[in-house]
Steps between C-alpha positions, in 0.01 A plus 500: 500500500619686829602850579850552455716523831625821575874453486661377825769744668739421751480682836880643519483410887441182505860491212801464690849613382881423601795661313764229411829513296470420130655230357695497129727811368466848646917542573569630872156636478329125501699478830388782714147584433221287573262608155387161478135436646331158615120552561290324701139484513264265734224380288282343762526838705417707189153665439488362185168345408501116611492337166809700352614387802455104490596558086867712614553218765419239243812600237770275520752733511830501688480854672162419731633362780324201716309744731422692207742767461585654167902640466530647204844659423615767321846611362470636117531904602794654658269700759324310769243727430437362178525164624204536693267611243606224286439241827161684510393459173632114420242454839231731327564249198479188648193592695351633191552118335312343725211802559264330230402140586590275254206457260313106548574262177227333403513145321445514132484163234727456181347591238402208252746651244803484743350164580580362148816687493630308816368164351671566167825602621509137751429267214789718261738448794367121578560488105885614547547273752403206332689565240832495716495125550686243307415462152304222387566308176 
């Protein structure tokens, strides 16, 4: 078994932040001050290792971008301050996910048991089946 990784931090330099107003209720406050935060972080330009890399690029998910660019937005505190951390750590999260490669499956057989079960429970419903037809005299 291999070493465990040690875990994989994000450089807050490469992390690049722009204040935006938040959406939803707030009153005149929602209006006037821009709390709301959208993050943005370019995975092929980060110094993360290569295969968290490839795995990060790999997630189908809606906020990487085709050149690779991950906005991630945030808008639950009232303080932009706030905001950021919470930007910060979703990214710290999602990075985190994909850290430890996925472990490799390897092909097993049924057992003989679950076998038997299978063949059993075909014949009962090739049984039911037959049954359904017309009836003969």
């Amino acid at each position: 078994m291999s070493t465990p990784r040690p875990p994989v931090l994000i450089d807050p330099l490469e992390v690049e932040f722009s204040a935006i107003r938040a959406q939803g209720a707030g009153g005149q406050n929602v209006n006037k001050v821009s709390s709301a935060v959208h993050l943005r972080y370019d995975i092929p330009a980060s110094s993360l290792p290569e295969d968290v890399k490839e795995r990060l690029l790999a997630l189908r998910d809606s906020r990487i971008t085709q050149e690779g660019v991950l906005v991630l937005k945030a808008q639950r505190h009232r303080s932009q301050d706030m905001n950021r951390a919470d930007a910060l750590a979703r990214l710290q999260e999602l990075v985190d996910g994909v850290a430890t490669p996925p472990r490799a499956r390897r092909a097993t057989k049924p057992t003989y048991g679950s076998r038997q079960r299978r063949l059993e429970g075909k014949s009962q419903r090739s049984e039911i089946k037959s049954l359904r037809g017309p009836v003969k005299d």
